[in-house]
Jmol script that loads the backbone (N, CA, C; Angstrom):
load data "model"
ATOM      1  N   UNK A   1       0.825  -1.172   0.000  1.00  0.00           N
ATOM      2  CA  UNK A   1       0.000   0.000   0.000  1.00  0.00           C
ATOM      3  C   UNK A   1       0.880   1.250   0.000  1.00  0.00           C
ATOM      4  N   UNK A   2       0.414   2.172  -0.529  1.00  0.00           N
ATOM      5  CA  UNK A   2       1.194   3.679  -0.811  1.00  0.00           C
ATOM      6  C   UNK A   2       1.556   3.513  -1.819  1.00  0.00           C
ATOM      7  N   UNK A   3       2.897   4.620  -2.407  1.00  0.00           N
ATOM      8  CA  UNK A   3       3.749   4.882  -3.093  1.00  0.00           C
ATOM      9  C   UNK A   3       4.754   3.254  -3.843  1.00  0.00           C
ATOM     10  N   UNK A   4       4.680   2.869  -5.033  1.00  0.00           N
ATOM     11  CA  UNK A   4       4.927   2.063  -5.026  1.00  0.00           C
ATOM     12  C   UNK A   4       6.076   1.813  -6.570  1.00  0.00           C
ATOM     13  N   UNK A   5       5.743   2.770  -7.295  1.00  0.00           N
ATOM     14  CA  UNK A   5       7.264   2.696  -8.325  1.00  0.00           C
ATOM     15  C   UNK A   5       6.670   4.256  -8.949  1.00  0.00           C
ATOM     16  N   UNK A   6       8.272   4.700  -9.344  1.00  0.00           N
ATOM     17  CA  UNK A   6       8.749   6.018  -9.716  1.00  0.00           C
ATOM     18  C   UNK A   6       8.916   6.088 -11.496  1.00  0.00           C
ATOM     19  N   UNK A   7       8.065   6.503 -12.391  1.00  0.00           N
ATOM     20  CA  UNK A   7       8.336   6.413 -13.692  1.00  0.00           C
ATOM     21  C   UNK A   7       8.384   7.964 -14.280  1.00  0.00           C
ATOM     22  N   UNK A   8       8.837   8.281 -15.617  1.00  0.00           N
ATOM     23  CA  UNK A   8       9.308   9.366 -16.019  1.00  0.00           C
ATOM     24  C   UNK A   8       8.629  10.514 -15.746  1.00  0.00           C
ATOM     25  N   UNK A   9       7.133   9.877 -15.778  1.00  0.00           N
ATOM     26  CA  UNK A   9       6.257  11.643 -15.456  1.00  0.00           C
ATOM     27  C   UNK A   9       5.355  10.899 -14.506  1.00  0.00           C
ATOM     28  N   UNK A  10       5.370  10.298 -13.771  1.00  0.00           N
ATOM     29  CA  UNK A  10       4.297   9.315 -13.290  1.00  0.00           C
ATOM     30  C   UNK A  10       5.042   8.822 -11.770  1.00  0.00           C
ATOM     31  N   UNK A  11       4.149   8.998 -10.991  1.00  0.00           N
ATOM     32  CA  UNK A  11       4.708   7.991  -9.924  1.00  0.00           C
ATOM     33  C   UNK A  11       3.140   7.297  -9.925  1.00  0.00           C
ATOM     34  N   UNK A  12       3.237   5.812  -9.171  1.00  0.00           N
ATOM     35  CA  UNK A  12       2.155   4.720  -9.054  1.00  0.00           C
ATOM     36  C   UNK A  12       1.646   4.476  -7.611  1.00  0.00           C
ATOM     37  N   UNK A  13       0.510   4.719  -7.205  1.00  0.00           N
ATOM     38  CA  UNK A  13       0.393   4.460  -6.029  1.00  0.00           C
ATOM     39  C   UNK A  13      -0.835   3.041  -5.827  1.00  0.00           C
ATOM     40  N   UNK A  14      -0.613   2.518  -5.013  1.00  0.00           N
ATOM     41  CA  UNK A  14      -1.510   1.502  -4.617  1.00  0.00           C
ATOM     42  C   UNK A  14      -1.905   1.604  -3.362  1.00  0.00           C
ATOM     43  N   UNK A  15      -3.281   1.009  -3.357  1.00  0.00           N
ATOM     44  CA  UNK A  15      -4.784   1.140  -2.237  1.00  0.00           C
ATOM     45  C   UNK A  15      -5.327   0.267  -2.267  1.00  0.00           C
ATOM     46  N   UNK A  16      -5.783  -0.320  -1.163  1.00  0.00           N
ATOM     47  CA  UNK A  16      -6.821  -1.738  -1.578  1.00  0.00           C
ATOM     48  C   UNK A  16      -7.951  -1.016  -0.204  1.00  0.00           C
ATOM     49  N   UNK A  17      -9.090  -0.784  -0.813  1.00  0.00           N
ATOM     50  CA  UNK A  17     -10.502  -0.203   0.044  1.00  0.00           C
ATOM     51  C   UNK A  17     -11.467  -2.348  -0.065  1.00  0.00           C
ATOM     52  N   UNK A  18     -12.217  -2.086   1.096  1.00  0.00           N
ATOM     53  CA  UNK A  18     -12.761  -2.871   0.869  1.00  0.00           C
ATOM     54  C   UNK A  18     -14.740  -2.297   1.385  1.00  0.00           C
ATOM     55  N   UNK A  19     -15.431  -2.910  -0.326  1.00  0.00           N
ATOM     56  CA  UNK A  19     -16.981  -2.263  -0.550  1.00  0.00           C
ATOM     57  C   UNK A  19     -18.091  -3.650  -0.071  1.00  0.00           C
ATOM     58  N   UNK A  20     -19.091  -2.991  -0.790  1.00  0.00           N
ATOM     59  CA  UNK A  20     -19.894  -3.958  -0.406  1.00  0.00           C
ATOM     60  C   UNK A  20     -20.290  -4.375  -1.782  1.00  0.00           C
ATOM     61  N   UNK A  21     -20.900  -5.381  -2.116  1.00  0.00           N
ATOM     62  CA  UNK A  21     -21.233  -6.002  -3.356  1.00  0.00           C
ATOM     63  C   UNK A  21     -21.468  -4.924  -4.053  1.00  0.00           C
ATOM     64  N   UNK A  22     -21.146  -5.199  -5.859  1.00  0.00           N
ATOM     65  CA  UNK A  22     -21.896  -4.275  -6.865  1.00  0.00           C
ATOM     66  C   UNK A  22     -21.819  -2.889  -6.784  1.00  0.00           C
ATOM     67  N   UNK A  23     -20.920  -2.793  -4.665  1.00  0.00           N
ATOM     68  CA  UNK A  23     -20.277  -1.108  -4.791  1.00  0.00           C
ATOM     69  C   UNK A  23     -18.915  -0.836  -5.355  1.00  0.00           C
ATOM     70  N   UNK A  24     -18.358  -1.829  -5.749  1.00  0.00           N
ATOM     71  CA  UNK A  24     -17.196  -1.380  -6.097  1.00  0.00           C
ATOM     72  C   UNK A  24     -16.707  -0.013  -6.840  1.00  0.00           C
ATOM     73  N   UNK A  25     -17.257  -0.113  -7.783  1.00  0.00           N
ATOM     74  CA  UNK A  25     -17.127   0.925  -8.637  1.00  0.00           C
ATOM     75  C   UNK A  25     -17.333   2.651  -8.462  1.00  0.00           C
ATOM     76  N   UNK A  26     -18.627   2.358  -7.580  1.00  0.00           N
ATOM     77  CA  UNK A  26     -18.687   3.598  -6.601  1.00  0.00           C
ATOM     78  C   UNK A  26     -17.664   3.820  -6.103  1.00  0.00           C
ATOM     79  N   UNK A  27     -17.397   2.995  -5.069  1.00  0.00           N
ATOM     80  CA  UNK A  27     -16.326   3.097  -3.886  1.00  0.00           C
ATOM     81  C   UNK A  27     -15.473   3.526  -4.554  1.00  0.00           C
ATOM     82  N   UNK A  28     -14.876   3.057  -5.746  1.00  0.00           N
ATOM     83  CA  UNK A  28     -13.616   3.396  -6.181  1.00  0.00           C
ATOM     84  C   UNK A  28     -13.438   4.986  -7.063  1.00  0.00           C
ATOM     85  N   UNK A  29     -14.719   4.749  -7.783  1.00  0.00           N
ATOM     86  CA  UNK A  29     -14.622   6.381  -8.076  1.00  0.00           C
ATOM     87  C   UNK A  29     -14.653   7.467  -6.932  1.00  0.00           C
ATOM     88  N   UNK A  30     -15.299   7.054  -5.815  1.00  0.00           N
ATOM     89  CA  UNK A  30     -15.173   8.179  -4.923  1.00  0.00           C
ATOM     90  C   UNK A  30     -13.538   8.248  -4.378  1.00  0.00           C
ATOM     91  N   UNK A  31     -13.160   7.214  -4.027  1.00  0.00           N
ATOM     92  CA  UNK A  31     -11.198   7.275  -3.912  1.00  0.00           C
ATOM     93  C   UNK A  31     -10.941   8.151  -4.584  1.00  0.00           C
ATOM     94  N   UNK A  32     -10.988   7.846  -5.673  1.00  0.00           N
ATOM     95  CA  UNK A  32     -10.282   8.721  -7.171  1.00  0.00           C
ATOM     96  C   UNK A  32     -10.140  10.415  -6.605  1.00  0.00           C
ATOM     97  N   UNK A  33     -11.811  10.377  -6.585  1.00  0.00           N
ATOM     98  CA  UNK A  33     -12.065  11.599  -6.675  1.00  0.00           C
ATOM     99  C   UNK A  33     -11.402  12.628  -5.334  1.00  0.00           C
ATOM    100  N   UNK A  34     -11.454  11.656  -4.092  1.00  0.00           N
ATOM    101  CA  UNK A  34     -10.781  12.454  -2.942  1.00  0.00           C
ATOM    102  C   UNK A  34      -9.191  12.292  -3.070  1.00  0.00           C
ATOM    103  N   UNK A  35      -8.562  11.661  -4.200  1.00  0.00           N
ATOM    104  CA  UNK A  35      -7.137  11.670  -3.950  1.00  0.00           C
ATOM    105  C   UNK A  35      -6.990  13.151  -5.283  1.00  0.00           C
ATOM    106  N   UNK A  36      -8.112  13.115  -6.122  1.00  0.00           N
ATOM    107  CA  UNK A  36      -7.651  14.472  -6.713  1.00  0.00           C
ATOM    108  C   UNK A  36      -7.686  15.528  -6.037  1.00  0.00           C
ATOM    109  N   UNK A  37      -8.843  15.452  -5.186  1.00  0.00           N
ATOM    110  CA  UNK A  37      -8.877  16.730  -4.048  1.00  0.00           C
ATOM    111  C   UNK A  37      -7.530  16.983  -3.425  1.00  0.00           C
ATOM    112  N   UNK A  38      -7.121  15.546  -2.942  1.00  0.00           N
ATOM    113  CA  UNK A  38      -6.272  15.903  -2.037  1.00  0.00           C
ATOM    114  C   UNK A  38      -5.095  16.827  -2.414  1.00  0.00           C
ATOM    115  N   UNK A  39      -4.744  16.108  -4.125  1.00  0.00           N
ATOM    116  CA  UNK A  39      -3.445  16.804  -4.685  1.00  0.00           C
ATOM    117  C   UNK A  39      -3.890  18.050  -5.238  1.00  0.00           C
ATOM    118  N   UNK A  40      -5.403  18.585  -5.780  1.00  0.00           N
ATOM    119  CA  UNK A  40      -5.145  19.654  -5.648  1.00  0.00           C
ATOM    120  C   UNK A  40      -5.288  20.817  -4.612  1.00  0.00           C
ATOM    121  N   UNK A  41      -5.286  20.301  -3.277  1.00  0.00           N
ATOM    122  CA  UNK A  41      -5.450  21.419  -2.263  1.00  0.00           C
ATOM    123  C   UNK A  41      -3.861  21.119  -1.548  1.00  0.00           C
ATOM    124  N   UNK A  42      -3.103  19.883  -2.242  1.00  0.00           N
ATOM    125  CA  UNK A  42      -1.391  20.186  -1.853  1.00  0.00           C
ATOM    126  C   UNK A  42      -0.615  20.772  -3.390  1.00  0.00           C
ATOM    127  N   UNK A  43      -1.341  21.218  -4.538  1.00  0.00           N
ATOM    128  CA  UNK A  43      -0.858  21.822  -5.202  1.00  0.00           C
ATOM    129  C   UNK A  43      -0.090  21.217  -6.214  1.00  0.00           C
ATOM    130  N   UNK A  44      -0.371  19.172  -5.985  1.00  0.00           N
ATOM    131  CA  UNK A  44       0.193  18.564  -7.223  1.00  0.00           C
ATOM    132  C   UNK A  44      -1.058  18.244  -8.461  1.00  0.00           C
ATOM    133  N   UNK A  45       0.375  18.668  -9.380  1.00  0.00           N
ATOM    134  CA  UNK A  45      -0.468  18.516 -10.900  1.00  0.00           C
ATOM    135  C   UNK A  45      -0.418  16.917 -11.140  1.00  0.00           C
ATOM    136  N   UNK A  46      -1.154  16.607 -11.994  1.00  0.00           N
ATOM    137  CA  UNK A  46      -0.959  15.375 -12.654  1.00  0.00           C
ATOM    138  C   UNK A  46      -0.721  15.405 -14.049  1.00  0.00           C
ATOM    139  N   UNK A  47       0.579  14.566 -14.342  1.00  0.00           N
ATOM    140  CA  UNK A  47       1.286  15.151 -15.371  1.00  0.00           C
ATOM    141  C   UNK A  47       0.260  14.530 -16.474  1.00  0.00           C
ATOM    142  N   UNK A  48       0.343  14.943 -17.880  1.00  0.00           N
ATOM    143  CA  UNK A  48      -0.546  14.402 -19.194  1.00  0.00           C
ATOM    144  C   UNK A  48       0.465  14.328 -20.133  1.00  0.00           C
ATOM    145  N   UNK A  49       0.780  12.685 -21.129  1.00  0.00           N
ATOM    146  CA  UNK A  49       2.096  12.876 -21.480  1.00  0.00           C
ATOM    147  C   UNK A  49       1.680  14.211 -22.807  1.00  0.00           C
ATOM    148  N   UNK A  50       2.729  14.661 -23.633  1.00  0.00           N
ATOM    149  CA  UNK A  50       2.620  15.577 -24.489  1.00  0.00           C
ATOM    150  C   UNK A  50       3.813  14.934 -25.837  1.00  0.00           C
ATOM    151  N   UNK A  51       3.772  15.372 -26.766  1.00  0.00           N
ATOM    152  CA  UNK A  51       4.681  15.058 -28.202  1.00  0.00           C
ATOM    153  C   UNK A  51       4.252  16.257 -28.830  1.00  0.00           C
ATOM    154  N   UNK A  52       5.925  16.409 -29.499  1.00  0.00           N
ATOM    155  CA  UNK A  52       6.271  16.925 -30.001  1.00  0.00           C
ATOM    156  C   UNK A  52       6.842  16.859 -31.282  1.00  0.00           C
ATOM    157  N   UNK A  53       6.245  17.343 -32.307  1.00  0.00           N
ATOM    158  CA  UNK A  53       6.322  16.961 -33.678  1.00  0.00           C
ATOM    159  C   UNK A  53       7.312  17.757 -34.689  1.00  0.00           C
ATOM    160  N   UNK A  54       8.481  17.592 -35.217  1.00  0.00           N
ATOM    161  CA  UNK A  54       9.184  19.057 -36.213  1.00  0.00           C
ATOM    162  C   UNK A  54       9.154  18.431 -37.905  1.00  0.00           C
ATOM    163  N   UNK A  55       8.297  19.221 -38.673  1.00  0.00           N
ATOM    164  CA  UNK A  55       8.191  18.565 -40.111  1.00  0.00           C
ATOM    165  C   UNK A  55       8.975  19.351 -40.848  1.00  0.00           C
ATOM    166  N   UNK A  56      10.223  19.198 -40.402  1.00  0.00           N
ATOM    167  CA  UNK A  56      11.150  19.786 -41.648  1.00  0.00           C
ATOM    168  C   UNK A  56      11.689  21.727 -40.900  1.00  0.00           C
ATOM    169  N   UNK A  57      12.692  21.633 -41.906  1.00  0.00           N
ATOM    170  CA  UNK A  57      12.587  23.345 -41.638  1.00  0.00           C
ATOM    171  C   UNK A  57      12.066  24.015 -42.582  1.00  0.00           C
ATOM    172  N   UNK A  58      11.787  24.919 -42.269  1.00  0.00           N
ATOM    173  CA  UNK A  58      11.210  26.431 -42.742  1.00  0.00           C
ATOM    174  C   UNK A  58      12.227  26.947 -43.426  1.00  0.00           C
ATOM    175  N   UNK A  59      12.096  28.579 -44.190  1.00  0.00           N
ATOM    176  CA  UNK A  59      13.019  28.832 -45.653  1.00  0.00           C
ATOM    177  C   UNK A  59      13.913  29.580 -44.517  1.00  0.00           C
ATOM    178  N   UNK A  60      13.737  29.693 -43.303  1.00  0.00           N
ATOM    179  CA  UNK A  60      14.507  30.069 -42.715  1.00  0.00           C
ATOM    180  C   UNK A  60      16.135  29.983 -42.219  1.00  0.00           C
ATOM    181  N   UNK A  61      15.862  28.140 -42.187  1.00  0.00           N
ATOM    182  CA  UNK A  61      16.544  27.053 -41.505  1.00  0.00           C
ATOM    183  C   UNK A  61      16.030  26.556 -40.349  1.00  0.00           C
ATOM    184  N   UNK A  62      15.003  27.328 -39.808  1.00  0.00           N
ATOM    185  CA  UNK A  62      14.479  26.903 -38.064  1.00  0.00           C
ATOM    186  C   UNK A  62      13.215  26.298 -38.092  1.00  0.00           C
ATOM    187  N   UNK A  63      12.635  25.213 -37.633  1.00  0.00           N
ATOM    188  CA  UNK A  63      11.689  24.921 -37.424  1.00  0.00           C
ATOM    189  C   UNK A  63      10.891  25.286 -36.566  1.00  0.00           C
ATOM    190  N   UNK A  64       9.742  24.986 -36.662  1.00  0.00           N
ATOM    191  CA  UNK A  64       8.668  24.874 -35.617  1.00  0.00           C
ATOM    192  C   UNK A  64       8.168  23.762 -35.457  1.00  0.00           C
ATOM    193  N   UNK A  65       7.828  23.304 -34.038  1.00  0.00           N
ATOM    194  CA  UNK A  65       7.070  22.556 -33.480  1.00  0.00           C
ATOM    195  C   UNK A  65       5.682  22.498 -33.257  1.00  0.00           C
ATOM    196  N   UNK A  66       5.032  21.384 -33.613  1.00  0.00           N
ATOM    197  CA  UNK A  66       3.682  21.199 -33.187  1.00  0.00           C
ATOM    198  C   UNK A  66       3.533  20.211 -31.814  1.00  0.00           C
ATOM    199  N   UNK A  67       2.759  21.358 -30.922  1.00  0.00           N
ATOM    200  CA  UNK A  67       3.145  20.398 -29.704  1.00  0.00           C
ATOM    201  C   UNK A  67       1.382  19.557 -29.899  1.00  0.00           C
ATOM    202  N   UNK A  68       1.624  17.938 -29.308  1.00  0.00           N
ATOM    203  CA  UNK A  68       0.356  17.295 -29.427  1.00  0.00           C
ATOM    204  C   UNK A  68      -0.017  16.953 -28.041  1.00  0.00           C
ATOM    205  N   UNK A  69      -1.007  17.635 -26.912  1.00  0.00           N
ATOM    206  CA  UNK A  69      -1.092  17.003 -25.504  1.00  0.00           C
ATOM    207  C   UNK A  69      -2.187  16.064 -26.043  1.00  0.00           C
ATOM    208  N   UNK A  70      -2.011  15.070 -24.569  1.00  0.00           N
ATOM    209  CA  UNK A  70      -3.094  13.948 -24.912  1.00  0.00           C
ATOM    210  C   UNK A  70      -3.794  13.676 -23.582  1.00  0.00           C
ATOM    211  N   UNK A  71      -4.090  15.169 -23.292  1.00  0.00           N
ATOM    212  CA  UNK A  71      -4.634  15.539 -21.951  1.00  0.00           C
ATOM    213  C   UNK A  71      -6.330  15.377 -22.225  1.00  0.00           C
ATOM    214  N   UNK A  72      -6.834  14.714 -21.344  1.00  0.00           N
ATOM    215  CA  UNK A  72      -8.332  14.117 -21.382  1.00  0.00           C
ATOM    216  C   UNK A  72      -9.376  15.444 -21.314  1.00  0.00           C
ATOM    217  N   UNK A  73     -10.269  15.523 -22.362  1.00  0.00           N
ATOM    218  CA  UNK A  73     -11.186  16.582 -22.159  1.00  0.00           C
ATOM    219  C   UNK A  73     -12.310  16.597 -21.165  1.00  0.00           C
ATOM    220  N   UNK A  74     -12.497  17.613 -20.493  1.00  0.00           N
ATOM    221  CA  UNK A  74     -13.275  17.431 -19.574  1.00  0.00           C
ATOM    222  C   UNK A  74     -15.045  17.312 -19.803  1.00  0.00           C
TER     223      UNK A  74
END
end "model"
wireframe off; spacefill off
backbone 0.3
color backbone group
């Protein structure tokens, strides 16, 4: 339980709640929802990965980037 492996934009945490029949899903969305509270009233973001795309250069020599987030719409 807790904190349980460290990845590039991501850390993983594990919880085991125990519901009552057919509540699972409740139960677990409400977790969710109080561990977002929690991080945002301690001020952590949750990272969303992002890519970054360069198609060539420009007549300049410099490119530009198209940045692509794959951040979930609300």
């Amino acid at each position: 339980m807790g904190l349980d492996k460290f990845y590039d934009s991501a850390v993983l945490i594990k919880g085991r709640i125990k519901s009552k029949q057919i509540k699972q899903w409740e139960t677990g969305s409400e977790y969710l929802r109080r561990i977002k509270l929690a991080f945002d009233a301690s001020g952590i973001e949750i990272p969303f990965p992002h890519r970054m795309v360069y198609f060539g250069e420009s007549g300049n020599g410099f490119s530009q980037p198209e940045i692509e987030s794959k951040e979930p719409s609300a």
